[in-house]
Structures are given as structure tokens and as C-alpha cells.
N, C-alpha and C positions, 0 to 999 in steps of 0.2 A: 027319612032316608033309612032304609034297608042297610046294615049293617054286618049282614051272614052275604053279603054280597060274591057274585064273582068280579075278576077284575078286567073290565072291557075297556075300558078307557083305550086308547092308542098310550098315551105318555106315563099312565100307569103302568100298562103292560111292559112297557120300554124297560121302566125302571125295575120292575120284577127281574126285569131279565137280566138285568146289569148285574144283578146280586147273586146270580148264579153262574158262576163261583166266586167265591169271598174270601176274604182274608178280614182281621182284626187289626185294628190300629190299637198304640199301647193304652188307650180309654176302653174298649173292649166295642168299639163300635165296629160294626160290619165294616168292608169298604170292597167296593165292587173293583175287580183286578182288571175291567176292559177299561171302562171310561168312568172320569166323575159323578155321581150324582149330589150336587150340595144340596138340592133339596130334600135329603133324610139322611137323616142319621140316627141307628137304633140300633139295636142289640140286636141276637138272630131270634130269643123269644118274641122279642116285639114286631118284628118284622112282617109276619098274617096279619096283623091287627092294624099297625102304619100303611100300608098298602091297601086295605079296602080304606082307610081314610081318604087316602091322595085318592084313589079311584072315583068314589063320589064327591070331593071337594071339587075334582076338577071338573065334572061334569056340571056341579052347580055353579062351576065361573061361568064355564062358556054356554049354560043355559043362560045368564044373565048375561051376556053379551059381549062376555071379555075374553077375546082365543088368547091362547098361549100359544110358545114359543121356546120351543129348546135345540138347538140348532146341535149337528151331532160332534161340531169341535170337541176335542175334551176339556177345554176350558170352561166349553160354557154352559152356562145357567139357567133354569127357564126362569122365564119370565110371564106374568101376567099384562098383557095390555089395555089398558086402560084409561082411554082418552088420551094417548098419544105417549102415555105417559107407562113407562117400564116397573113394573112393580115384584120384588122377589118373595119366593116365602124357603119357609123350612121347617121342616116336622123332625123331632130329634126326640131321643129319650131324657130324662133324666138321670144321672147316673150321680151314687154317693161316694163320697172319700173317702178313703178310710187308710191307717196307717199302712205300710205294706207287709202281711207273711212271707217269713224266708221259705225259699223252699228248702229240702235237702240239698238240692246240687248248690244255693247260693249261699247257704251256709259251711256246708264244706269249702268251695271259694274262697269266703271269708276267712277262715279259718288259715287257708294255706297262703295268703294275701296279704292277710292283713288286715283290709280293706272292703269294705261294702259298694259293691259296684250296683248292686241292686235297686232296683225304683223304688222312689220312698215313699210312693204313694199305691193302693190299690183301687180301680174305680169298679163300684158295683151297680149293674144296671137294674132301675126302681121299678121296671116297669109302665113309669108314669112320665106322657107323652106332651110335648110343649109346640102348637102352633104358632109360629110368628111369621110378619113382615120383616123383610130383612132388608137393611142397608137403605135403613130412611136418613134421611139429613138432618145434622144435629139438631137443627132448629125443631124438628119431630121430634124432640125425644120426650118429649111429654104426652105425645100422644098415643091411645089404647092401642100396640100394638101386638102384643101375646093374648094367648088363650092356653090353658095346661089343665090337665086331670085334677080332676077336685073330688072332695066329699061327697057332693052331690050332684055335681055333674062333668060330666064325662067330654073332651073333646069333640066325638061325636056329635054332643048337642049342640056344639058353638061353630060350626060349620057356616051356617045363614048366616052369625053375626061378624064371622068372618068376610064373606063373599060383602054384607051390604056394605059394610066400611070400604071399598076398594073405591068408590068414587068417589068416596069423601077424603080418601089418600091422595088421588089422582089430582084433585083439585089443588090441595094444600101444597103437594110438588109442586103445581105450577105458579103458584104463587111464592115459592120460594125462588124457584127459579128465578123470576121475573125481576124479586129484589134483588138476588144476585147479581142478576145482571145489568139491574140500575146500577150496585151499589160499584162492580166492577165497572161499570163508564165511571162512574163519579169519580174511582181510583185515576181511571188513566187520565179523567181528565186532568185530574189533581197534578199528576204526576206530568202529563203532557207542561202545564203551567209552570210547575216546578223548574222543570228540565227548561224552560223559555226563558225563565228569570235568570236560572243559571248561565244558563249560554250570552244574554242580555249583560248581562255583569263579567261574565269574561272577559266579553266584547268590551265593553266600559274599560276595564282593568286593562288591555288591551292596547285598545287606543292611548289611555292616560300613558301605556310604559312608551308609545310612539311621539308622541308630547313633550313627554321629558325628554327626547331622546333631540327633539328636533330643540328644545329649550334652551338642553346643554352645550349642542353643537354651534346654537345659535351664538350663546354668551361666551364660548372658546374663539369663534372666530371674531366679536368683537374686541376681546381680550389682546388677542394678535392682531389685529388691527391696530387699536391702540399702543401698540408693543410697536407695532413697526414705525409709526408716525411717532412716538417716541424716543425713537434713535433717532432717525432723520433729524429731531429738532434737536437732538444734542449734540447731531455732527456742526448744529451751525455754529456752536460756540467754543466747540469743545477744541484743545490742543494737540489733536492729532495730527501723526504724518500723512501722508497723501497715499502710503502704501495703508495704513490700518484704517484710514477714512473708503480706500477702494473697499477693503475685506468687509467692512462694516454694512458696506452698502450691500453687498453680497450677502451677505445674513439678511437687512431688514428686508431686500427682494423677495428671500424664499418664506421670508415670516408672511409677507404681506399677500403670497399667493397662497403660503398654507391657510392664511386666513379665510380666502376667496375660497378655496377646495372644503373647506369647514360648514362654509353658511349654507343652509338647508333653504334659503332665500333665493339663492343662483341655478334650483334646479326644482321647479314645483312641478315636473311630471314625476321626479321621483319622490318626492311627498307627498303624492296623491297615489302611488303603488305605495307607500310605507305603511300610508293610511288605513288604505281601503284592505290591504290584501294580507292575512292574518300569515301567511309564509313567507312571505318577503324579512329579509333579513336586513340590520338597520345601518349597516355600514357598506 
């Protein structure tokens, strides 16, 4: 690949053109003032140099059979296609750290301040250019995904070895995917069962508090039952007047119908709604 190249690409040229006119971000990187470009990012001397890369990089995607795809949102990203599968890259410089020089004006600041409002870092751009895939999944993370200027060889050179890995990305996405999306049924199934046992055992819990409920009602109105036939059998012996023998009988009557209004025995349409029907209320 010709490297004194012109830049013909269509999505090359795009991108030239988005750089004109520019502004710097506080890293001293370009950044084009229309629309995004994530796939570079370089200083303005590196910028001839990053540009006939993406110019031929891209034309060896899409000789190997992968179009791209940059849609003019400004959100969005291009992308390489590749067996269905969306693949991002990014050419960037490398830039060094370095503590930050004041300048005059933020040192005078300082001075009248108090206070260092200034960035405590300065980034200086190396020159030296870093190809990667971008925004593979963790499970990728072990695999070759940069390329960067070296001793002896140059970005430039690693272009092919860029383009040929793209199918062998393309694939490993989709097998990631794929586990994915076993491992996400597995979850919901998990959780599908989970949530059944749950609701199983509510329901259990449930019925038991219906159970007790008809248990207790049940042994209240045996209880009064017994209480009423109880009096009765003591009016037979007992020395009462005729007036406190009437009153008596008048108690054990309302005992022996509360008794009746108690037993959950005298009414099984409504213990079969106490039952069955988880709103129904138990009195």
C-alpha cells in the first residue's frame, strides 16, 4: 500500500472534512466542531499521516468484503460489517504526561488566589499512532486487538493483519453472543422457577393461615356449644328463680346460635371462596 497516497475513500474524505475546522480538547486532541468522529483521534501534526491510514485501511476492508457503515447521526460510529456482526475500530495518537507548566497568566491567578486552579496535568502528543478494535466484550479481552508504531514497524505495515482478524472477531462475537444468550435463558429460567416456588409457598402459607382460620373458628364454636348445653344442664339442678332461670335461657340461646354463626361447617360455599380465592377476607 502506497502511503504518499491521496485521500479517495468517500468515509475518509468525510472525515478530513469534519476536521476542518477544529478545536482541541483539554488532551490536545483535534475534535471536529460539526459532528463526531470516534474513530480518530490525533493531534493536528499527526493528522496527514492518520488519514491516508483510514483512507487505505478502509479500502482494504471493503476489498475483502466488509462495507462500512457510518450513519450521519452525530452520535454515530462507523462500523465494520462483518458476518452480521458490527465491529468498531479507532486510530488515536499516543500522547505523554507530563506534570503541568504554569503559565504567566496562571501564575499570577495563583498568586492573587491563593489557589491553583490550573490542570495538573500536561498531555504531549508522541507522534506514535495506536490501531485498535474497539468495544469487544469482556470475554475478548484477551484477544490481539491493537496494533501501534513500533521500532521496526510502522502501523502502516499491520493494516493486512488488521483487516484479516476481522473474521475471526466476527465469529468469536457470535459465539459469545450465543453463550449469552444460553446463559440469559438459563437465568430466567432459574428465576422463572424461583419466582413459582415462591408464589407455591405463598400459596401454601396461604391456605395454612385459611386453615387455621376455619380451625379456630371451628373449636370457638364447639367451645360455645358446649357452654350452652352446659347451662342448660345446670338450669336442671340448680336453685334458681323462674325469673333468673328465663334470663339464663336467654344467654344460653344467643350462646348457642353464636355458636352456630361461628362453625365454618354450616356454610361450605364460603370455605371454598376462603379457600380458593387469595382476596377474600376471612370473617
Amino acid at each position: 500500500m502506497a502511503f504518499d497516497r491521496e485521500i479517495t475513500h468517500p468515509l475518509a474524505k468525510r472525515t478530513k472534512k469534519l476536521f476542518q475546522p477544529t478545536s482541541k480538547d483539554n488532551r490536545g486532541w483535534l475534535v471536529p466542531t460539526e459532528l463526531k468522529t470516534p474513530h480518530l483521534r490525533v493531534s493536528a501534526d499527526a493528522l496527514p499521516r492518520a488519514l491516508r491510514i483510514l483512507d487505505a485501511l478502509f479500502v482494504a476492508i471493503e476489498e475483502d468484503g466488509h462495507p462500512l457503515s457510518w450513519p450521519t447521526d452525530p452520535k454515530a460510529t462507523l462500523k465494520i460489517l462483518v458476518d452480521g456482526e458490527e465491529i468498531e475500530l479507532i486510530l488515536e495518537e499516543i500522547f505523554t504526561q507530563k506534570p503541568h507548566a504554569l503559565t504567566p497568566e496562571e501564575s499570577a491567578q495563583k498568586k492573587r488566589y491563593l489557589y491553583d486552579y490550573s490542570p495538573k496535568w500536561d498531555y504531549v502528543p508522541s507522534g506514535v499512532l495506536h490501531l485498535a478494535i474497539e468495544n469487544l466484550p469482556y470475554e475478548l479481552s484477551r484477544l490481539r486487538k491493537s496494533w501501534r508504531d513500533g521500532k521496526t514497524r510502522r502501523i502502516e505495515d499491520c493494516l493486512s493483519d488488521f483487516v484479516a482478524i476481522l473474521p475471526h472477531v466476527a465469529k468469536l462475537e457470535k459465539i459469545v453472543k450465543e453463550n449469552r444468550e444460553r446463559e440469559e435463558m438459563k437465568r430466567r429460567e432459574e428465576q422463572k422457577q424461583a419466582e413459582d416456588l415462591t408464589r407455591k409457598r405463598e400459596e401454601y402459607a396461604r391456605k395454612e393461615k385459611v386453615a387455621d382460620r376455619f380451625l379456630d373458628l371451628w373449636r370457638k364454636s364447639k367451645a360455645f356449644t358446649d357452654l350452652a348445653d352446659s347451662i342448660n344442664k345446670a338450669l336442671e339442678t340448680s336453685t334458681a328463680t323462674e325469673e333468673q332461670e328465663t334470663e339464663i335461657r336467654k344467654i344460653s340461646d344467643w350462646i348457642a346460635k353464636h355458636a352456630l354463626n361461628l362453625d365454618p361447617l354450616t356454610d361450605f360455599d364460603w370455605m371454598i371462596r376462603q379457600f380458593k380465592d387469595p382476596y377474600s377476607h376471612y370473617d
